[in-house]
Backbone bond lengths (Angstrom), bond angles and torsions (degrees), N, CA, C in turn:
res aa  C-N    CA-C-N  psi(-1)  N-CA   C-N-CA  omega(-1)  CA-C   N-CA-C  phi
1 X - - - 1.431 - - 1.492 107.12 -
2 X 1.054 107.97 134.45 1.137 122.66 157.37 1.576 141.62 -34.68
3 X 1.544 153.71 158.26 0.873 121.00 177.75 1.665 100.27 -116.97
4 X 1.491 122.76 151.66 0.832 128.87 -171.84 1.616 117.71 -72.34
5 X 1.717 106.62 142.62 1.379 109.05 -163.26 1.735 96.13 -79.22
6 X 1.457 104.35 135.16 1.531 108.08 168.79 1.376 125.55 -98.67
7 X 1.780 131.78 152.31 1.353 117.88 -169.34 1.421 112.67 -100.01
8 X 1.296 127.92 132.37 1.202 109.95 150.45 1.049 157.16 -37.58
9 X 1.131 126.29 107.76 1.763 107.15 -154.17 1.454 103.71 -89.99
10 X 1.114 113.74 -6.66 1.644 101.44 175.97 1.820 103.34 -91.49
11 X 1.130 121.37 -12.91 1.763 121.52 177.50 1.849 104.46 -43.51
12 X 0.998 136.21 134.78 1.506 127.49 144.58 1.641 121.34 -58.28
13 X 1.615 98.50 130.25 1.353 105.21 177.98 1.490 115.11 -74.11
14 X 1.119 105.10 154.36 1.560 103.40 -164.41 1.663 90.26 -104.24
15 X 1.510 108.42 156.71 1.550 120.65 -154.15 1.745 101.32 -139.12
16 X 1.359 123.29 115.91 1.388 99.14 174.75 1.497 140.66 -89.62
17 X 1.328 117.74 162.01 1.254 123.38 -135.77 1.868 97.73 -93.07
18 X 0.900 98.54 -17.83 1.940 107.66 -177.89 1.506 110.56 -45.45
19 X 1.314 105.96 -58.91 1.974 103.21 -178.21 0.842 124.40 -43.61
20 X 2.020 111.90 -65.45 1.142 98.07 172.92 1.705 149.91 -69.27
21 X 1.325 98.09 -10.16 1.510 105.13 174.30 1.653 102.98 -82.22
22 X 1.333 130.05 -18.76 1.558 131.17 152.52 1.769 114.43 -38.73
23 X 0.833 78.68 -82.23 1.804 110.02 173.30 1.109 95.77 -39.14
24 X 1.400 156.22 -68.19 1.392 174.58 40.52 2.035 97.43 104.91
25 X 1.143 85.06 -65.41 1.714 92.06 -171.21 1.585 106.21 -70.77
26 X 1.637 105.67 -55.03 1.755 113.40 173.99 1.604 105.51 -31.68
27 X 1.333 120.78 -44.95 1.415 133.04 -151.47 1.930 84.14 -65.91
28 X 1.366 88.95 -63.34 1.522 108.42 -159.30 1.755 113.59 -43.55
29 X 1.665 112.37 -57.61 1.136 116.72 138.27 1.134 157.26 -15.91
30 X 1.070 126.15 -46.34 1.319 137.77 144.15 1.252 132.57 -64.31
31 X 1.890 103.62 -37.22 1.373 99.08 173.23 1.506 108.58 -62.93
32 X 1.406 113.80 -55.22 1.321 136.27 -176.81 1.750 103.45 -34.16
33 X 1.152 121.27 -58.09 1.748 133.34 175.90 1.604 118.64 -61.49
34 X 1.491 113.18 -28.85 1.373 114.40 150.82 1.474 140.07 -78.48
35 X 1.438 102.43 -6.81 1.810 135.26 -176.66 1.226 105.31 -95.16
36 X 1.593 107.78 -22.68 1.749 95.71 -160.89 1.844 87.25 -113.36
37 X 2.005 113.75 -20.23 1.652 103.27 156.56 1.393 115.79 -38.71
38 X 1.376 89.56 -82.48 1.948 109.44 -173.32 1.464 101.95 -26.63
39 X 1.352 99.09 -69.29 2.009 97.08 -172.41 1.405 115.38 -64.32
40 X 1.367 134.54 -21.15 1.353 121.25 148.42 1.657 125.86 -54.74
41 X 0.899 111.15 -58.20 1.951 120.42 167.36 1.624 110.59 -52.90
42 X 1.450 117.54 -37.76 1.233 108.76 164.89 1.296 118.58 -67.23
43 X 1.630 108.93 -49.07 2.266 111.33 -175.98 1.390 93.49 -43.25
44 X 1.525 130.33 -57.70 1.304 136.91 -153.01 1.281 112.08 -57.63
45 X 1.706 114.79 -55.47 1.292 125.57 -156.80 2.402 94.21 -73.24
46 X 1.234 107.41 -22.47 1.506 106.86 169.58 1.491 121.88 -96.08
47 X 1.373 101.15 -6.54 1.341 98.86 -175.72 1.960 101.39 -78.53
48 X 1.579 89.56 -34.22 1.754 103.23 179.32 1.570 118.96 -62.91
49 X 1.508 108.28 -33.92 1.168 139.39 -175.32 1.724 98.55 -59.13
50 X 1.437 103.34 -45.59 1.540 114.90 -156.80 1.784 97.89 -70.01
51 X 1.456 95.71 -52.66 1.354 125.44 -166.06 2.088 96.18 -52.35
52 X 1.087 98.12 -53.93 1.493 99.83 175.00 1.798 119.58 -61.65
53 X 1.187 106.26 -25.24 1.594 120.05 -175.61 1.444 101.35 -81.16
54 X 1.518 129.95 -35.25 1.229 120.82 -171.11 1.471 96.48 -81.23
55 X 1.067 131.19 -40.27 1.510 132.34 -177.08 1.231 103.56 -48.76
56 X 1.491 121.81 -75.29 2.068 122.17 169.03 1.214 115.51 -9.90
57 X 1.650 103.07 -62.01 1.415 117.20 -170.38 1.455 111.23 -54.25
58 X 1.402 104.29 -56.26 1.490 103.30 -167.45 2.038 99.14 -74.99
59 X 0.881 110.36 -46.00 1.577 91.83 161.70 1.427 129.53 -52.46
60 X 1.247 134.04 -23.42 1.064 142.92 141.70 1.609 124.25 -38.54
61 X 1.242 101.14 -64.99 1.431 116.98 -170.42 1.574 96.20 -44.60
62 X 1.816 115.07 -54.69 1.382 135.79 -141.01 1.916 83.23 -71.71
63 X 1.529 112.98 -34.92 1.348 86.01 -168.63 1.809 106.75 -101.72
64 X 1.110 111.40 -14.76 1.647 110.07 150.22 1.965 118.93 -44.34
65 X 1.323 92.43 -39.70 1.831 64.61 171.84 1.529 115.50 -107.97
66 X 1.110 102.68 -5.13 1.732 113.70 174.81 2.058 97.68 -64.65
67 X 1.221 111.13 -41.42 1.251 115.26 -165.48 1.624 86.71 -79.37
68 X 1.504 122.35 -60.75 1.274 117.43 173.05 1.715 122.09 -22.95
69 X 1.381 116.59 -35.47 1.674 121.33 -167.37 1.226 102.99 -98.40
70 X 1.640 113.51 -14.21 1.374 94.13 -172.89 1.398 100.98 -97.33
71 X 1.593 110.43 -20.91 1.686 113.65 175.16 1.661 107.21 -58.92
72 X 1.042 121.28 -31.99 1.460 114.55 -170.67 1.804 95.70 -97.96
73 X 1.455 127.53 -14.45 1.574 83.40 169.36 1.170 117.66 -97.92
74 X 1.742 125.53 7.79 1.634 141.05 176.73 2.246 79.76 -79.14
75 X 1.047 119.14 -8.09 1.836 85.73 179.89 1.455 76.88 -92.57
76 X 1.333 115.72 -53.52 1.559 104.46 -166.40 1.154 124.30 -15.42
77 X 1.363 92.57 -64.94 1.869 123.45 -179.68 1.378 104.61 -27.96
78 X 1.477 102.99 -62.74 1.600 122.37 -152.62 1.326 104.28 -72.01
79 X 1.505 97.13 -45.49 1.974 103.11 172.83 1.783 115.91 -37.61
80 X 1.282 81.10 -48.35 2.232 107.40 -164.55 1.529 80.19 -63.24
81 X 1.538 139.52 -58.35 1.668 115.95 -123.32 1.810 88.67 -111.48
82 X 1.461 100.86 -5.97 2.013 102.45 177.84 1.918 83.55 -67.58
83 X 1.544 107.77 -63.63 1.423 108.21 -167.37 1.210 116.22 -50.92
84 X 1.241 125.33 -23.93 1.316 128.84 160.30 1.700 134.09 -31.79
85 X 1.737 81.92 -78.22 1.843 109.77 156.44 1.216 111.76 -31.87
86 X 1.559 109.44 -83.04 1.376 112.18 161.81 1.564 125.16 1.00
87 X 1.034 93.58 -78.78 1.999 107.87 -179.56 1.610 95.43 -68.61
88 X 1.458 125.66 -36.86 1.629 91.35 -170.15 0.964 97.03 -92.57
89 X 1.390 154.18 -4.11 1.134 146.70 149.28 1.668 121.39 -27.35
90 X 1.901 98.95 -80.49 1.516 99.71 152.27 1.036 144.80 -21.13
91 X 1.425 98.78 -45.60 2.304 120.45 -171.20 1.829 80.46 -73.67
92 X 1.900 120.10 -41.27 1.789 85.87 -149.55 1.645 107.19 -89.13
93 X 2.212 106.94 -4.44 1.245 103.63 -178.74 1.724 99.21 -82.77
94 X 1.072 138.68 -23.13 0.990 138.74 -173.70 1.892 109.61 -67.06
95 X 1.599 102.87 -48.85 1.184 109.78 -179.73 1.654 106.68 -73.10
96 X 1.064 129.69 -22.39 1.201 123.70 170.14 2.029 123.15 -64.68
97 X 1.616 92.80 -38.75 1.492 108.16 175.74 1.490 111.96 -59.81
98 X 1.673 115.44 -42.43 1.827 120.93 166.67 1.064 110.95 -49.10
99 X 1.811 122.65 -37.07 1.328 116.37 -144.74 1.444 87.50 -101.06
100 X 1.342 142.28 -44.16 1.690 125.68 164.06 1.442 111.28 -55.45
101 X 1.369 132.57 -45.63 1.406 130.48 -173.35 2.054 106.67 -61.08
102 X 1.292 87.72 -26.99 1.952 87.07 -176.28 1.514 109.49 -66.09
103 X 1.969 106.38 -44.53 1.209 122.60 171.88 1.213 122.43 -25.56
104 X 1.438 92.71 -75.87 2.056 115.04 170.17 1.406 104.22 -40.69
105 X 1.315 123.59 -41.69 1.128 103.18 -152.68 1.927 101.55 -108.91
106 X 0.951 89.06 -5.00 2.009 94.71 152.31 1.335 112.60 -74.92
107 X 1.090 114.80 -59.68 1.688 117.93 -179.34 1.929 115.89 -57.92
108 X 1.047 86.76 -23.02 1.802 92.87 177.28 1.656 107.12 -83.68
109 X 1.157 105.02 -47.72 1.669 103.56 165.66 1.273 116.90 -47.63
110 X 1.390 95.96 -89.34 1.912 102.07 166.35 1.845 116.40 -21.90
111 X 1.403 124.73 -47.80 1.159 112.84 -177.33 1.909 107.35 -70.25
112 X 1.984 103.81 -37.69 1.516 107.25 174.30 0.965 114.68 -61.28
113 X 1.679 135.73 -17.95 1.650 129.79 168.87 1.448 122.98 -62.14
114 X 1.174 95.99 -51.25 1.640 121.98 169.71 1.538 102.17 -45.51
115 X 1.458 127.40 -57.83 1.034 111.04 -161.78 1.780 120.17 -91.87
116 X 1.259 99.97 -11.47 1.519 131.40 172.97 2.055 97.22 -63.48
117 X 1.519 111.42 -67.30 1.052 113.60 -175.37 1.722 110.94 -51.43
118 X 1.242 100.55 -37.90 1.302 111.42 -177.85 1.773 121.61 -49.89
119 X 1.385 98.11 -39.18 1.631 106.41 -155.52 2.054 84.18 -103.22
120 X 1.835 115.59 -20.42 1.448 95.60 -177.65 1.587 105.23 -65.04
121 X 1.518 101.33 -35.18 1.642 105.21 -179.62 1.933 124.69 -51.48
122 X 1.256 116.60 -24.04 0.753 157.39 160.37 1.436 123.63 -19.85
123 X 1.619 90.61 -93.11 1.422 147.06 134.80 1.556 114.81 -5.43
124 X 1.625 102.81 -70.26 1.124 136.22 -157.29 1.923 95.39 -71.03
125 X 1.381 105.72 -64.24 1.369 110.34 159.14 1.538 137.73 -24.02
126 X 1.389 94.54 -69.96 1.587 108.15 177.05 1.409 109.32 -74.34
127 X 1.320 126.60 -26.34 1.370 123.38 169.16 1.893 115.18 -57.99
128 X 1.458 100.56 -56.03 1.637 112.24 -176.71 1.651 83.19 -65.62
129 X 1.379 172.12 -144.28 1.151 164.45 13.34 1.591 88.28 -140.72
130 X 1.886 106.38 -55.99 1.412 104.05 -176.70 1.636 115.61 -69.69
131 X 1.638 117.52 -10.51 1.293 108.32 177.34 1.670 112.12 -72.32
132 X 1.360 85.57 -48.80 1.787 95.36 158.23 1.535 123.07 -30.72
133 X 1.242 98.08 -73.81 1.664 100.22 -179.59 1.588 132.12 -40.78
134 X 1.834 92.82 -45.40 1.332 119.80 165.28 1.495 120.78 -49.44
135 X 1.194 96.22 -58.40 1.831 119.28 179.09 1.952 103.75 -39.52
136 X 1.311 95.60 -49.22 1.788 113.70 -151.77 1.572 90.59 -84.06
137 X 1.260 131.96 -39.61 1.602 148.99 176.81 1.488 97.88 -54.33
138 X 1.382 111.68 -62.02 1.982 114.55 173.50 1.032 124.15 -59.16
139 X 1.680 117.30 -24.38 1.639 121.42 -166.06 1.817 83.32 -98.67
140 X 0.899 123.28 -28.61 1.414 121.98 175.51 1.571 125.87 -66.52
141 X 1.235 112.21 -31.36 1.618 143.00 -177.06 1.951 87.69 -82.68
142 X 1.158 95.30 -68.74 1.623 92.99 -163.94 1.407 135.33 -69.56
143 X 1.716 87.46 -5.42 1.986 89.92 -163.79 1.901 93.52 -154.05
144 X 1.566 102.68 50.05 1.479 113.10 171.06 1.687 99.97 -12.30
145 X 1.327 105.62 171.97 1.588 141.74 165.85 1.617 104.29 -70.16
146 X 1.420 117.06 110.49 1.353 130.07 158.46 1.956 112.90 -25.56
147 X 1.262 131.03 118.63 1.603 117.72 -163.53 1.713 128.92 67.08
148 X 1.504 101.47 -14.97 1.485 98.84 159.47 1.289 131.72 -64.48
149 X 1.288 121.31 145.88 1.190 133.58 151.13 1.130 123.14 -41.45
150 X 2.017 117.27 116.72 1.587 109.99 168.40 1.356 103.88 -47.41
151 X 1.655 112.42 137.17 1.744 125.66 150.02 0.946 104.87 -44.59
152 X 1.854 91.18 141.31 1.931 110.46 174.77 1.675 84.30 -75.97
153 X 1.519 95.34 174.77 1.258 132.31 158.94 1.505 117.60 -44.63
154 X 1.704 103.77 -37.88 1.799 105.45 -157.90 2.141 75.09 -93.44
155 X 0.797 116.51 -54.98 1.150 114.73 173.87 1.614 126.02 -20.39
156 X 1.454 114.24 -55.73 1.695 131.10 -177.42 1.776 97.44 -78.58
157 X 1.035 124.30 -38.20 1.382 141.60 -165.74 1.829 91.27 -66.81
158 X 1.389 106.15 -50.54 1.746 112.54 -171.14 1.488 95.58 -59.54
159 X 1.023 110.02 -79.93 1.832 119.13 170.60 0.963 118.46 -12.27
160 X 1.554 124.01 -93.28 1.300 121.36 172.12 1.755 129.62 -35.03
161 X 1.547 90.86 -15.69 1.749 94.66 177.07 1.395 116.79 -90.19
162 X 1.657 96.08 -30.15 1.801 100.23 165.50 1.497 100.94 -90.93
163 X 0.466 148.12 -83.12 1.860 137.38 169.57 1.489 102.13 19.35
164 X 1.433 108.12 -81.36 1.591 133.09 179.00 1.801 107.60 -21.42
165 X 1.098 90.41 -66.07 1.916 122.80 -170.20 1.556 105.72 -50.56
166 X 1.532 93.37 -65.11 1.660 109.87 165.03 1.530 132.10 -50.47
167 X 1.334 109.89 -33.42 1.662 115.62 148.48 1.077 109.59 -62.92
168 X 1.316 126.74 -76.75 1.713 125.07 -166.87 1.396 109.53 -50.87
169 X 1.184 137.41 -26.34 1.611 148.38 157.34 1.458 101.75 -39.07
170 X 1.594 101.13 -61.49 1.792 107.11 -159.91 1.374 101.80 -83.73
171 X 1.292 120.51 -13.50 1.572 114.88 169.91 1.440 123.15 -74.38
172 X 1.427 111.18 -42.55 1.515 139.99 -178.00 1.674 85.47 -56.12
173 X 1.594 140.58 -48.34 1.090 126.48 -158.57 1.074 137.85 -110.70
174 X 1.348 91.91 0.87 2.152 121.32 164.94 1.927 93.14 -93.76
175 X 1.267 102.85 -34.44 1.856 91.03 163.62 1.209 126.57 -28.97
176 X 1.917 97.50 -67.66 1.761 128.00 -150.78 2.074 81.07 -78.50
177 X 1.682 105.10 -35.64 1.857 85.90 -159.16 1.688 100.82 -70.43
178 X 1.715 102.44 -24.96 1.890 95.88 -177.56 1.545 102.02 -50.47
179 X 1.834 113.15 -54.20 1.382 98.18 -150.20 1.641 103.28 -92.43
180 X 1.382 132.47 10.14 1.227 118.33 161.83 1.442 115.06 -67.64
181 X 1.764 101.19 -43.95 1.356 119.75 -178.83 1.554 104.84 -30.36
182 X 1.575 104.90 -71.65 1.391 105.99 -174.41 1.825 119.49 -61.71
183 X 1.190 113.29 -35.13 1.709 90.01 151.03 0.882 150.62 -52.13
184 X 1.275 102.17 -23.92 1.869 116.04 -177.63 2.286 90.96 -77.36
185 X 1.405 88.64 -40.21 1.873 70.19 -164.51 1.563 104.98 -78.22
186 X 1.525 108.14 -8.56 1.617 81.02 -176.46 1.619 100.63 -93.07
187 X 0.905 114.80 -6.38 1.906 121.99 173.02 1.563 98.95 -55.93
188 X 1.460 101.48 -56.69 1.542 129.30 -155.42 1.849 91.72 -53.99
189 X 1.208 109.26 -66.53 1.167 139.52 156.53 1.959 119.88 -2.95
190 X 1.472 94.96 -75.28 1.514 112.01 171.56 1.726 113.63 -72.65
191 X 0.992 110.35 -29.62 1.146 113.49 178.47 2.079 120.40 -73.02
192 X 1.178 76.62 -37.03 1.773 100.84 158.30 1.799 114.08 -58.77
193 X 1.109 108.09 -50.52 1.361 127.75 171.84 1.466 111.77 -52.58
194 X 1.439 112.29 -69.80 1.069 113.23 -172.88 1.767 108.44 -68.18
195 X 1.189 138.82 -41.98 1.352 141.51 164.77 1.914 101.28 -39.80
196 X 1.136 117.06 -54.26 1.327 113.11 177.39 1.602 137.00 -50.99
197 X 1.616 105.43 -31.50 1.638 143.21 170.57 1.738 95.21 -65.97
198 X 1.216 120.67 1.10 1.551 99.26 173.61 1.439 113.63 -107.14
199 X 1.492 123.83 149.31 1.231 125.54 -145.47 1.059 110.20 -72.50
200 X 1.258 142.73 151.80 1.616 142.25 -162.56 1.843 107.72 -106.41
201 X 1.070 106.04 116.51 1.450 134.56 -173.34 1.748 100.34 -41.30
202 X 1.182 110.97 117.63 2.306 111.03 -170.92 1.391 117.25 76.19
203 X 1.641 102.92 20.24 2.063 81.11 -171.19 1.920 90.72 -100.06
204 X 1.395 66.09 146.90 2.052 90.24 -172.36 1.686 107.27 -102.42
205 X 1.019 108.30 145.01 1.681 127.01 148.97 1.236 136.91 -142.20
206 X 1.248 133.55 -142.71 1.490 114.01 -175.37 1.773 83.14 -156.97
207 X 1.822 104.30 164.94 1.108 126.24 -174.36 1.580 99.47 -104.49
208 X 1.919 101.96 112.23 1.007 109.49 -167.26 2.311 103.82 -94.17
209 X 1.501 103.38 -9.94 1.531 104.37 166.51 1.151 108.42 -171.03
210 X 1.396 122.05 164.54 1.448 130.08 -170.35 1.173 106.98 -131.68
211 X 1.333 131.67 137.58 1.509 120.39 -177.61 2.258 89.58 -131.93
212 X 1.509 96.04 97.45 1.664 92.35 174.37 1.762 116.61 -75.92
213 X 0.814 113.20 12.97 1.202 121.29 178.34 1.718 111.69 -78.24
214 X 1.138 88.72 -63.95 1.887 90.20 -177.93 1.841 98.61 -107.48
215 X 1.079 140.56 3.23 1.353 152.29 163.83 1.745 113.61 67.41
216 X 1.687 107.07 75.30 0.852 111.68 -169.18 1.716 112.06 -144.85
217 X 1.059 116.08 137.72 1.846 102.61 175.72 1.189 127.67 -115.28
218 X 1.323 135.39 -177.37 1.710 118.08 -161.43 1.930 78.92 -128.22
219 X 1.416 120.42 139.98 1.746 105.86 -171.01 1.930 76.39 -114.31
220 X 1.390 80.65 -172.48 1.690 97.10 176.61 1.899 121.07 -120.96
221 X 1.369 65.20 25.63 2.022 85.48 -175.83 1.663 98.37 -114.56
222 X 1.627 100.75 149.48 1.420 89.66 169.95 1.806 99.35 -167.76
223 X 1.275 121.27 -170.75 1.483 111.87 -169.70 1.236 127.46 -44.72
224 X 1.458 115.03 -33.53 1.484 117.65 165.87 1.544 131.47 -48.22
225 X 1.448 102.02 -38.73 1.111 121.82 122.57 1.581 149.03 51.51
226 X 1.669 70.47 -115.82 1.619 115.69 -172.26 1.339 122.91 100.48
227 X 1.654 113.47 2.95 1.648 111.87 -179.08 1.614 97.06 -52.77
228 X 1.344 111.44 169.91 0.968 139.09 142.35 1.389 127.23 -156.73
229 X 1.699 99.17 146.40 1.574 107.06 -174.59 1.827 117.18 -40.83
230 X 1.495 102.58 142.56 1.677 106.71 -178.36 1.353 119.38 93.39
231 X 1.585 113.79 -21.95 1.587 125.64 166.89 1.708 128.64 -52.43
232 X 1.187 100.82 104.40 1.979 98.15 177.39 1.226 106.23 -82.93
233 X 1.046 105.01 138.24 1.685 122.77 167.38 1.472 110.27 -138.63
234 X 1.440 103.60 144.74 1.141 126.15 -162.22 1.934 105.35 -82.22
235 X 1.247 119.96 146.76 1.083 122.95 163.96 1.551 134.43 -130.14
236 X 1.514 106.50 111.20 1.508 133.99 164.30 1.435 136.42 -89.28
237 X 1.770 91.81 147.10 1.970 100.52 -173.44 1.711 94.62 -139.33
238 X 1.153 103.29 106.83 1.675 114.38 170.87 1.452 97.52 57.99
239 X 1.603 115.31 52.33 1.223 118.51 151.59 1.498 117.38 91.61
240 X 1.518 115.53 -8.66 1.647 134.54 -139.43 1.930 78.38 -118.08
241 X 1.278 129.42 123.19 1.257 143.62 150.74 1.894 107.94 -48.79
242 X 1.467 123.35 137.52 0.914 144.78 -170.07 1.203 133.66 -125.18
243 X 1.340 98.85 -33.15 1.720 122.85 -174.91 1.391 120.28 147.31
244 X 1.511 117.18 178.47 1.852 109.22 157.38 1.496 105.99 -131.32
245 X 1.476 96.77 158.59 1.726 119.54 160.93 1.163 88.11 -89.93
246 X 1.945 81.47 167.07 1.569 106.46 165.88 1.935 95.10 -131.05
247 X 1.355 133.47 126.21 0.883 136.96 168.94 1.563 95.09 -48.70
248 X 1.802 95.36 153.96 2.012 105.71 168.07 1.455 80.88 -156.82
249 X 1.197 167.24 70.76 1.173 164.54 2.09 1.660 153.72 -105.36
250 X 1.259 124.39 147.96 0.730 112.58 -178.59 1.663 145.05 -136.66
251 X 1.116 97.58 147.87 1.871 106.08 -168.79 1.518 123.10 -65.55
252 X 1.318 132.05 -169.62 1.155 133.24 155.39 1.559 137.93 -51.89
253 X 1.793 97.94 -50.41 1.831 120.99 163.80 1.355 100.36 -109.95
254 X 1.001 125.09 -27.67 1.330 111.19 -172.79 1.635 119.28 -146.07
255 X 1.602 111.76 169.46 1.680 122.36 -155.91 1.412 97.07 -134.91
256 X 1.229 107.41 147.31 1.529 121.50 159.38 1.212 119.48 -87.75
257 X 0.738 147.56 -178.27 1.886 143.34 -151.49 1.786 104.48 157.58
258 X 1.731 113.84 126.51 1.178 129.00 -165.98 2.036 84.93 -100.78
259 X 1.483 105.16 137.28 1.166 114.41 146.56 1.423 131.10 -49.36
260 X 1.581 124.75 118.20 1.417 97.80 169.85 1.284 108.30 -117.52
261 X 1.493 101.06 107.53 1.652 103.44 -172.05 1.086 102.46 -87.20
262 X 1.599 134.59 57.34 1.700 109.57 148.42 1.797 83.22 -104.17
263 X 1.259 122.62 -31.82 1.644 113.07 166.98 1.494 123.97 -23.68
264 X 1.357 103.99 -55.89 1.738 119.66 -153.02 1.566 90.61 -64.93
265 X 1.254 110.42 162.30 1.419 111.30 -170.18 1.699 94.54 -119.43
266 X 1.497 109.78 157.35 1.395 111.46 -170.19 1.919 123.95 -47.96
267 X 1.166 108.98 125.69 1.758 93.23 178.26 1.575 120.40 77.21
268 X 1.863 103.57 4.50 1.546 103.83 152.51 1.342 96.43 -99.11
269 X 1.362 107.56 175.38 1.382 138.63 126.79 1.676 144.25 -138.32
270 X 1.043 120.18 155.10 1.701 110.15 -167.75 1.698 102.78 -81.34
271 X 1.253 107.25 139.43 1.267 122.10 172.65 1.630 138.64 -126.76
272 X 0.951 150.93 154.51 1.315 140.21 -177.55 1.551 111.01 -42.41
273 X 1.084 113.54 173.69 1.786 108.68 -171.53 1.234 120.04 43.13
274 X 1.397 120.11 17.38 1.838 113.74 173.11 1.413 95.39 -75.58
275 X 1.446 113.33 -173.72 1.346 128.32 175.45 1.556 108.72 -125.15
276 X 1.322 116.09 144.99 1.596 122.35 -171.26 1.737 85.26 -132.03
277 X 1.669 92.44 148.76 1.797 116.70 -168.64 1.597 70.35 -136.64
278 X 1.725 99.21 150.27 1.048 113.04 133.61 1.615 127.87 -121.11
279 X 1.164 131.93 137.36 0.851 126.22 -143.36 1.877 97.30 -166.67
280 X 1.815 105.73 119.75 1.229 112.07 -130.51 1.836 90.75 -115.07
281 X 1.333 113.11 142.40 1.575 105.30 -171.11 1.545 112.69 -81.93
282 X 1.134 117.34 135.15 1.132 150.61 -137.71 1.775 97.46 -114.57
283 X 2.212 118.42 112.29 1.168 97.82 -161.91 1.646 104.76 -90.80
């Protein structure tokens, strides 16, 4: 027999390696299954996140072009109420050109009255002088010279021919005084007219629109009236002063009128349904 093999007791025992690489993986696993929790609850909690962000967006978007339509019909707007200006611009240079051309043509009357009166006076003269003449020609015809000689024939014949002449003279000049006459009244006339066209001292209306954009209002007064272009009127709300227009033209019922906002007082503004006075400065 053999003799039996003995161990070293100082050798290291050998230990196997299986558990711990068990143990090893379990570890791993678990961590791994709590890594892939978390990051599920996280995908979710952004996926929700996301889900809420596209909604913003598209609410966003919805009021990006809503704001978009309303930005383009405020140019519209602006396009429409420049062209507006435009034209009342025109209407107030145009109405301004009537209102110097009327001038001229008041002052040309007025100077044609003057000279009309001038030449009826005139008129008036040489007419009374020839009634005279006439007068003294009849008292001459009718009541000869005390010791005169009856007039020849060629004599009465002369007379009656200046006689004749001397009517048609005095007719020709009660003609010219009828129809000066009537120039003078229809002058007289227009001139009446135009004195009447001036604006009447307290007359009220109301502000039928306001456009703050270009700072202008639409009134409810107009030549009928008596506005006329260049007129300030004052504007009131429950009695409380607001500011004034200045008319720049005007219609039949109604006037345009420019804001003058160095008037308006801070933190008003004029609005439809105000009330406009006119009310005229006083020297």
């Amino acid at each position: 027999m053999g003799h039996p093999i003995e161990k070293d007791p100082t050798a290291p025992i050998a230990v196997p390696m299986t558990k711990p690489l068990l143990i090893a993986c379990i570890l791993l696993s678990l961590g791994a299954a709590v890594l892939g929790f978390l990051n599920r609850g996280n995908l979710l909690a952004t996926r929700d996140q996301l889900e809420g962000t596209k909604g913003q967006l598209a609410t966003t978007n919805q009021q990006l072009d809503s704001t978009k339509g309303e930005l383009e019909q405020k140019k519209e707007e602006i396009t429409k109420l420049g062209s507006e200006k435009d034209t009342l611009n025109s209407q107030l240079g145009e109405a301004r050109t009537d209102l110097d051309k009327a001038k001229e043509e008041l002052a040309a009357a007025q100077e044609q009255v003057t000279t009309i009166q001038t030449e009826m006076d005139q008129l008036k003269q040489d007419s009374e002088a020839k009634d005279t003449r006439i007068a003294e020609l009849e008292q001459q015809a009718t009541a000869p010279a005390e010791g005169s000689a009856e007039p020849s024939d060629v004599d009465n014949a002369e007379f009656q021919a200046r006689l004749t002449e001397l009517e048609t003279v005095n007719q020709q000049l009660q003609d010219q005084n009828t129809g000066l006459s009537t120039q003078i009244a229809e002058l007289r006339r227009k001139e009446d007219g135009r004195q009447k066209l001036q604006i009447r001292q307290g007359l009220t209306g109301t502000i039928l629109a306001v456009n703050q954009a270009w700072n202008f209002v639409v009134l409810s007064l107009g030549d009928r009236q008596g506005v006329v272009p260049n007129a300030e009127m004052l504007v009131q709300r429950d009695g409380k002063f607001l500011g004034k227009v200045r008319v720049t033209s005007v219609e039949p019922s109604t006037s345009i009128a420019d804001i003058l906002v160095r008037t308006v007082p801070r933190g008003l503004s004029v609005m439809p349904g105000d009330r406009v006075i006119y009310q005229a400065l006083r020297d």
